[in-house]
C-alpha positions as a Python dict, from the first residue, in 0.01 Angstrom:
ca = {
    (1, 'X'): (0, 0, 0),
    (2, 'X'): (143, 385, -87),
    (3, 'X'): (-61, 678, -28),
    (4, 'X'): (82, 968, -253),
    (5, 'X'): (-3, 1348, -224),
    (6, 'X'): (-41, 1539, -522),
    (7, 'X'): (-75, 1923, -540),
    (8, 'X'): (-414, 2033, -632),
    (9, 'X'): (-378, 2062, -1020),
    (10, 'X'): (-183, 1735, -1071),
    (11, 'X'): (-457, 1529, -889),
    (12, 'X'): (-771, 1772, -1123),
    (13, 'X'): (-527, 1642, -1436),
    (14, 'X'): (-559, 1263, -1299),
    (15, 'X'): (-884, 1316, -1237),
    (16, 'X'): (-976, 1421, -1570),
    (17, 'X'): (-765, 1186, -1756),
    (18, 'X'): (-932, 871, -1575),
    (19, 'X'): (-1264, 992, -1693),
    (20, 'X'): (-1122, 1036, -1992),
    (21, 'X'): (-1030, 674, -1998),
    (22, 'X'): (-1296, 511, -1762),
    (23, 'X'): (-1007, 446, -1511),
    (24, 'X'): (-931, 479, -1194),
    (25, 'X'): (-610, 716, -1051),
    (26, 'X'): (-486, 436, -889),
    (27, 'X'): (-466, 255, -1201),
    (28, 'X'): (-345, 494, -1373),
    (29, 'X'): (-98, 613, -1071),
    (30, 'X'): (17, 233, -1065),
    (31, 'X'): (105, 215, -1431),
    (32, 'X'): (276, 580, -1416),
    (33, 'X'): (483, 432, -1123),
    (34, 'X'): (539, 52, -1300),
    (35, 'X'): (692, 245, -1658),
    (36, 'X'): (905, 452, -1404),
    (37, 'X'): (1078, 187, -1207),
    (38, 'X'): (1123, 1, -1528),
    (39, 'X'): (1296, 236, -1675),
    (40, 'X'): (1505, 364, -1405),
    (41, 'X'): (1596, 4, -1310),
    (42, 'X'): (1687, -90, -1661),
    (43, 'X'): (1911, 185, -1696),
    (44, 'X'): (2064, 96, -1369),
    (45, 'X'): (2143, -244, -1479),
    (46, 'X'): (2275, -96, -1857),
    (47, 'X'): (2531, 92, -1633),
    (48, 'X'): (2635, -170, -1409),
    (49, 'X'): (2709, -359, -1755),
    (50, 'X'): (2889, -109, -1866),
    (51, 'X'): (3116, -42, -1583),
    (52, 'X'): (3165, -414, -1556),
    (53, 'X'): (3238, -482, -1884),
    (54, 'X'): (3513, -181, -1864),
    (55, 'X'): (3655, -305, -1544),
    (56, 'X'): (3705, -637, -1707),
    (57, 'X'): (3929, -493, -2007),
    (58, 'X'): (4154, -334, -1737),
    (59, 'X'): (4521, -406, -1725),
    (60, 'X'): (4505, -636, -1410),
    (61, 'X'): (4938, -581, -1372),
    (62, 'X'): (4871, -193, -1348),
    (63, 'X'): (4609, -250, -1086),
    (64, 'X'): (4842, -520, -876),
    (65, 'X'): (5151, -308, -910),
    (66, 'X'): (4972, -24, -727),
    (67, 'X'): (4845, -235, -486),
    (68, 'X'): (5174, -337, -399),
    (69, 'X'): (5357, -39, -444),
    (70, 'X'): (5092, 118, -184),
    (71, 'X'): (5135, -168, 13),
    (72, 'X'): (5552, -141, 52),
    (73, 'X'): (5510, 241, 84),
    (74, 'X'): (5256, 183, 405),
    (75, 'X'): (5473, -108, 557),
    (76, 'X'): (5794, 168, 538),
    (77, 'X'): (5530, 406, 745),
    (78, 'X'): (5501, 131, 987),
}
């Protein structure tokens, strides 16, 4: 269950477009909110692709002699 508040005109607009359409806001509400997540997920998911199909094509020897060059420089700190 969600309650939502909408200002005054959005909620007339609803209103008027579920006549419109012999629906009700809910319905209509619940379909707005469905497309929305959809999208919003999907292009969530294209990014994560993205970034892990980047990551993947990475030089793994640059990354480990970082790693280890940060490593011996915090050991001499020690």
């Amino acid at each position: 269950m969600l309650g939502v508040r909408l200002d005054t005109e959005l909620e007339e607009r609803l209103a008027a477009v579920a006549r419109t359409q012999g629906r009700s806001k809910s319905d209509i509400a619940r379909e707005a909110v469905r497309r929305y997540v959809e999208l919003h997920d999907e292009a969530f998911r294209r990014e994560a692709r993205r970034q892990s199909t980047r990551a993947s094509r990475r030089d793994t020897a640059v990354d480990y002699a970082f790693w280890e060059r940060a490593e011996s420089e915090d050991a001499a700190w020690r």
